[in-house]
Structure formats: structure tokens, C-alpha cells
N, C-alpha and C positions, 0 to 999 in steps of 0.2 A: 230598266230601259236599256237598250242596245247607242251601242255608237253614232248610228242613224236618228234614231229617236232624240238623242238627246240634242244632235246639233240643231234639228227641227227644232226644239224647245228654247233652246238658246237665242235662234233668229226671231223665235217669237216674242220671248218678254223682250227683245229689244225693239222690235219695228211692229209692233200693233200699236200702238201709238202713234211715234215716229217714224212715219213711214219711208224705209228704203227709197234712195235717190237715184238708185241704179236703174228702177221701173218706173212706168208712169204710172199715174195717181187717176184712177177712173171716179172717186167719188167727189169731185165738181159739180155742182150746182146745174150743168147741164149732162152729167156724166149717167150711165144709168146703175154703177157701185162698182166696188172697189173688190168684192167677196171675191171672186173666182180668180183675178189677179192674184188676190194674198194668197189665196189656196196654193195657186201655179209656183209664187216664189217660196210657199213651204216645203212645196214637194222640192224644189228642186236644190233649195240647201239640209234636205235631210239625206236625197239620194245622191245629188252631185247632177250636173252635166246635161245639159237639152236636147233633146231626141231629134230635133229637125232644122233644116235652113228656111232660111225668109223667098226662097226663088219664086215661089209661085205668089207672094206677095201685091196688091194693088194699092195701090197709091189712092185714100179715102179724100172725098171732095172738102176742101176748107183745112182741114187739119194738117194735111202733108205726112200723116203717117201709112203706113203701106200695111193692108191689113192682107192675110190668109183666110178664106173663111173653108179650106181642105181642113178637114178633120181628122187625117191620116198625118196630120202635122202641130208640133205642140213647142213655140218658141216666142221669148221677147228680146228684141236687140234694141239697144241705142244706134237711131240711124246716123248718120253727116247730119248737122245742122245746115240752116238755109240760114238767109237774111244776114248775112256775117255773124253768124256763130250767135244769133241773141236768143233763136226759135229750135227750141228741142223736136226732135222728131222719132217715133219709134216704129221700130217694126214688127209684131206680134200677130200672131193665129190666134181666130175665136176660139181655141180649143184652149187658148192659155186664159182667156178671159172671160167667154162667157159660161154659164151655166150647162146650156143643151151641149156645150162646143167641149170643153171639160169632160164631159159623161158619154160623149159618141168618143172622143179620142182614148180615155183610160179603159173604158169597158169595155170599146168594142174594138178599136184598132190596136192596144195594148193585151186585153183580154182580160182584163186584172177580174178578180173577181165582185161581185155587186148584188143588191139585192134593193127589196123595196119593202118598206110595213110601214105599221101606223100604230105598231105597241113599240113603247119608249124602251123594256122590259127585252124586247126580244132586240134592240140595238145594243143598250146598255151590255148585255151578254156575250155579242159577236164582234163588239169593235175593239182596235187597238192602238197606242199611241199613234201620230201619221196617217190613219183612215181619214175620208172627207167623207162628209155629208150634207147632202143638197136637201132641200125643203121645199116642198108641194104644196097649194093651197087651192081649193077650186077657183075661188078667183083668180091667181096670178100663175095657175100653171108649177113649174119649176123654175124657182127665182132667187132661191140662197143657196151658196157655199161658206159650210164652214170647216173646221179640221180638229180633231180628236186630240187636245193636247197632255188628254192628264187622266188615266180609268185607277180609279179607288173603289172599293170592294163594293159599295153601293152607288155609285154614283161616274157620270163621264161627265168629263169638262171639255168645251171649246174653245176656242182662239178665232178671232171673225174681224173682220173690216167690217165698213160701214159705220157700226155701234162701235167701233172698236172695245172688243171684249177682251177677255185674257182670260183663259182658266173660267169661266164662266158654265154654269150645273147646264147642264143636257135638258134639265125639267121643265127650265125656265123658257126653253125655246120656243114655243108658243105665239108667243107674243113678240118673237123681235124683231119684224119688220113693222109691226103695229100698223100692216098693210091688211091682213085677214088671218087666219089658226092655219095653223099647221097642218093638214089632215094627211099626209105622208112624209115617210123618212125614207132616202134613196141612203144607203151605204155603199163607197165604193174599197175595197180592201186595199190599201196603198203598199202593203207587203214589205214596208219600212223596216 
């Protein structure tokens, strides 16, 4: 593993658990997960440094966090607090958090490269520590992120919010929204 790679790996056995307090925590009971967030803050202590500002930001109804939903933009800030300082407030682009918003901004505004199958066989082969991979299921569409933490001669490992996994087999991923099967695997090549 490269220099890059490993500090990814570092921020992971520490905050797949306990999660980072620098970001906000999307999987809340009314949250809709936490995956694509974790992914954003893996990329960004492997590579360093966030690509875009909050300007084009909207301020979301109830919450007082101010959301991006440009996908040419990939960032999460801690805003000012409100209410004398009791109520945290953040500022993030969909592309840091959700799924579709994730894979428009790396693949297509980044360019990184990306692919799509549904053989475990043909990812196992082409992924590298630092990759993400997003999960398809006819029912739910494109609905997980997770990130490539560990490739051994037969086998890839993940690291994932929600379940909080760590190092967790590639084979197993099937079943882990225990929402519907997996019927595609999106790769995007994170170039870590």
C-alpha cells in the first residue's frame, strides 16, 4: 500500500465505529445512511483537501444546514452554530453524501474512471485499496457506498457505515442492506 492508501486505512479502523465528529452523522433514525458520507470522509483523509466551496449552498427547511445539490461541487463544512452555540449546523453537497450525487461528481465531473457488472469475479480483479463501490438492486435502485479497504489474492474487503463493517469479504455483500440482492456492482477507481 502507498502512503495514500494507508492513511485511508488508518482513519478507517479508527472511525467505522466511532464516528468522526468533524462530520455529521446522517444515520439517525430519520436520516436516510451514513454510507456515502463515510465514503466522502475516506476519500478525503487518503487524498487530502476538498475540491469545492459551499456558495451555491441552500439553506434545507427545519434543519438549518445549507445543502449544494451542483454536482460539479464535492464538500462538508461545519457551519456557525445558531441558538447560542447549542444547535450544530453543516454545510455539504449531495455529491458528498448521497449515492447518485457521489458517482455524477467522481465519474463524471472528476472523470475518474468507473465501470458497472454484476460478476463479484470481474471487481475482485480490477479494484484497489481506496476504490468505492456503490450497490444496485432492482428494488432500491443505486443505494450503497462502500470503499475497498483491504484486496488479498482471493478475496476484497470493505469498510461501510450504516452496518458499521471494517475489513468485511466483498462476498458477503449480498445481503447487507437486508433491503433486496445486490444485482449490480458500480466501481469507481479512486486513483489513491
Amino acid at each position: 500500500m502507498d502512503k495514500n492508501q494507508r492513511r485511508e486505512v488508518q482513519y478507517e479502523r479508527k472511525h467505522y465505529k466511532h464516528y468522526d465528529k468533524k462530520y455529521p452523522n446522517f444515520s439517525g433514525t430519520f436520516a436516510r445512511g451514513d454510507c456515502t458520507n463515510w465514503a466522502s470522509q475516506d476519500r478525503l483523509h487518503a487524498a487530502g483537501g476538498m475540491t469545492s466551496r459551499d456558495k451555491h449552498a441552500r439553506k434545507h427547511f427545519g434543519s438549518g444546514n445549507r445543502i449544494s445539490t451542483k454536482h460539479s461541487k464535492w464538500y462538508c463544512r461545519h457551519a456557525k452554530s445558531t441558538l447560542f452555540g447549542l444547535r450544530k449546523h453543516w454545510n455539504y453537497s449531495t455529491s458528498w453524501t448521497t449515492v447518485k450525487g457521489f458517482y455524477k461528481y467522481w465519474a463524471g465531473t472528476k472523470h475518474r474512471p468507473h465501470f458497472v457488472t454484476s460478476s463479484f469475479r470481474r471487481v475482485m480483479a480490477h479494484v484497489r485499496v481506496g476504490d468505492v463501490i456503490q450497490l444496485h438492486s432492482k428494488k432500491d435502485g443505486w443505494h450503497h457506498t462502500v470503499t475497498v479497504s483491504k484486496v488479498a489474492k482471493h478475496m476484497v474487503y470493505y469498510t461501510s457505515h450504516n452496518k458499521n463493517r471494517l475489513f468485511a469479504p466483498l462476498t458477503k455483500i449480498k445481503s447487507l442492506t437486508g433491503l433486496a440482492k445486490t444485482n449490480k456492482i458500480r466501481v469507481i477507481e479512486m486513483g489513491i
